[in-house]
C-alpha positions as CSV (number, residue, x, y, z in Angstrom):
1,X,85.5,27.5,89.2
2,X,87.8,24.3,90.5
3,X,88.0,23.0,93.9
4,X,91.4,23.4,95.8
5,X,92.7,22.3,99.4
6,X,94.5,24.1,101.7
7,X,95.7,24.5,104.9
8,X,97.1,27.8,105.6
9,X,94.1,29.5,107.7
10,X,94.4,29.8,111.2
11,X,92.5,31.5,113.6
12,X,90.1,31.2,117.0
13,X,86.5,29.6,116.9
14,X,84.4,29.9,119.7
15,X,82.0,26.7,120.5
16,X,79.1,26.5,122.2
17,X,77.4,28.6,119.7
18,X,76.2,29.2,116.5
19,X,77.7,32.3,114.9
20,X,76.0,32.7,111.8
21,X,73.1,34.7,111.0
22,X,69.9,33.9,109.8
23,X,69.0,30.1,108.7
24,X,70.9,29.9,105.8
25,X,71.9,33.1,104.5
26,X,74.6,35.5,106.1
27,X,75.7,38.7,105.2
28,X,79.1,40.6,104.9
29,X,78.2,44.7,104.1
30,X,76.3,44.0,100.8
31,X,77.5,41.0,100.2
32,X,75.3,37.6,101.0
33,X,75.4,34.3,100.8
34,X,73.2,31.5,100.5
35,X,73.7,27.7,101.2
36,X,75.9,25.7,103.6
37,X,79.0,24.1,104.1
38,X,77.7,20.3,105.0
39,X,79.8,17.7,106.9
40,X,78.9,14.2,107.1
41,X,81.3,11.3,108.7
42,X,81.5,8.2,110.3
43,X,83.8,6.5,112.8
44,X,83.1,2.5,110.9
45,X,82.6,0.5,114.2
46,X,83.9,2.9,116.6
47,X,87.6,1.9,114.8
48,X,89.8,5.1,113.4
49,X,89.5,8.4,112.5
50,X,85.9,9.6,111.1
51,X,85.6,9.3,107.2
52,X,83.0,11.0,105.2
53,X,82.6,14.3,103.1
54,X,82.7,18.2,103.4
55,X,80.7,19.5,101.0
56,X,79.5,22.8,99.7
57,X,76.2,24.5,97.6
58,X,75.9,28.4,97.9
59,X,75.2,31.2,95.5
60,X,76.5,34.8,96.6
61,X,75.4,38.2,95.8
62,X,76.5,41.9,96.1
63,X,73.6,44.5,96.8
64,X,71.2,41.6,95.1
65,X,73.7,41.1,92.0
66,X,75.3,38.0,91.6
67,X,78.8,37.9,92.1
68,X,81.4,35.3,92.4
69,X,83.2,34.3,95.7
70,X,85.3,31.6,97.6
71,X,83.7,29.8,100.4
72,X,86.4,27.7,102.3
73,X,84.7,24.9,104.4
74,X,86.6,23.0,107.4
75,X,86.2,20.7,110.4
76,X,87.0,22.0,113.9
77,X,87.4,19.2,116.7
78,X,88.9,21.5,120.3
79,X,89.1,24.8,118.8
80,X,91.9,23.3,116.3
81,X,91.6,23.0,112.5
82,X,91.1,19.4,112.4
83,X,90.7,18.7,108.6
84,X,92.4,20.7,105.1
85,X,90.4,24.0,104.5
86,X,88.3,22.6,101.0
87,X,87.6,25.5,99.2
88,X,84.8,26.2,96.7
89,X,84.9,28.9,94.1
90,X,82.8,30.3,91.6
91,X,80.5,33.4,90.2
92,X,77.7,33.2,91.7
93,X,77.7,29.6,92.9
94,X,79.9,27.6,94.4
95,X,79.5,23.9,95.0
96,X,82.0,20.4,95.3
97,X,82.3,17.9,97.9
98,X,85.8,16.2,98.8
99,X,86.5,13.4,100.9
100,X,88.1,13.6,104.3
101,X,88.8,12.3,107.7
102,X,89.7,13.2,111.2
103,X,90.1,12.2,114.7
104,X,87.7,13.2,117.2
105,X,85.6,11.2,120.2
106,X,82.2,11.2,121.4
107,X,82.4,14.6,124.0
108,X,84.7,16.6,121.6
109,X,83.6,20.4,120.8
110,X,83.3,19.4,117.3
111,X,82.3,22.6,114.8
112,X,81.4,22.4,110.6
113,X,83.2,26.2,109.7
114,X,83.1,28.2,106.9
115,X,84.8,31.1,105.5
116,X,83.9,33.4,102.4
117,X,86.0,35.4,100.7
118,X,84.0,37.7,98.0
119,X,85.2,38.9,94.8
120,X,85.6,42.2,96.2
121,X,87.8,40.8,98.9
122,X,84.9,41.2,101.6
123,X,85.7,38.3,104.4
124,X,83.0,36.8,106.5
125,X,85.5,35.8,108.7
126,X,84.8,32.3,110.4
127,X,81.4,31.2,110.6
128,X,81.1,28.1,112.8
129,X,78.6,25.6,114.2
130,X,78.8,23.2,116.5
131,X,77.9,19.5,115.2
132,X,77.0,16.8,117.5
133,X,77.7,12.8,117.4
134,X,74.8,10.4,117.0
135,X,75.6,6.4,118.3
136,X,74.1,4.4,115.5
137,X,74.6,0.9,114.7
138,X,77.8,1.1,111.9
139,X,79.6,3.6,114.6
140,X,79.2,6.8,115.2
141,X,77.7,9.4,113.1
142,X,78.4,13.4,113.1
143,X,76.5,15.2,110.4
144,X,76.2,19.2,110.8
145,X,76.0,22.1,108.5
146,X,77.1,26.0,108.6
């Protein structure tokens, strides 16, 4: 039920769009989840790279069972994996929050991505939506979920 960080996923995203389904649950054969992987940074008067947190609350579910799985949460910014992959386990919910940064500018295609691995190896596969910057008055502000 610990957190971990990683970095060894790679794969393609396509922007643009939102590829989950439904509003906050998504489904993998039987297998459903429910919850979000959240991002929330902030470039601190337009200086540096974006700091904030990725965070996670789900609960998953086999055929309407509980069951355990790994949801892996990351930040894309130009269809590259711009922050560690945080991952969340646990049977049947998975939550944590870690702290990270990254580099990206107001006009970057910048996505909030998951990826959920089920205890009976089922894989969502990448589950991405895009996240747009708000101007405020500390710097700007990208907050999206997935």
């Amino acid at each position: 039920m610990g957190r971990k960080t990683t970095t060894g996923i790679l794969g393609v995203v396509a922007f643009g769009m939102t590829m989950a389904v439904g509003p906050a649950a998504h489904a993998v054969g039987q297998d459903t989840i429910t919850g979000f992987c959240t991002v929330k940074a902030i470039k601190a008067n337009n200086i540096g790279p974006f700091t904030g947190v990725v965070s996670n609350a789900s609960t998953t579910q086999d055929g309407g069972t509980p069951t355990g799985a790994t949801v892996s949460c990351a930040v894309w910014v130009n269809g590259i994996v711009s922050t560690p992959w945080y991952q969340f386990s646990g049977n049947p919910t998975q939550t944590g929050a870690d702290q990270t940064q990254f580099d990206a500018n107001v006009g970057d295609a910048i996505a909030v991505c998951k990826r959920v691995v089920y205890d009976d190896q089922l894989d969502s596969g990448f589950i991405c939506t895009e996240v747009q910057i708000t101007d405020t008055p500390g710097g700007p502000l990208l907050v999206g979920k997935t």
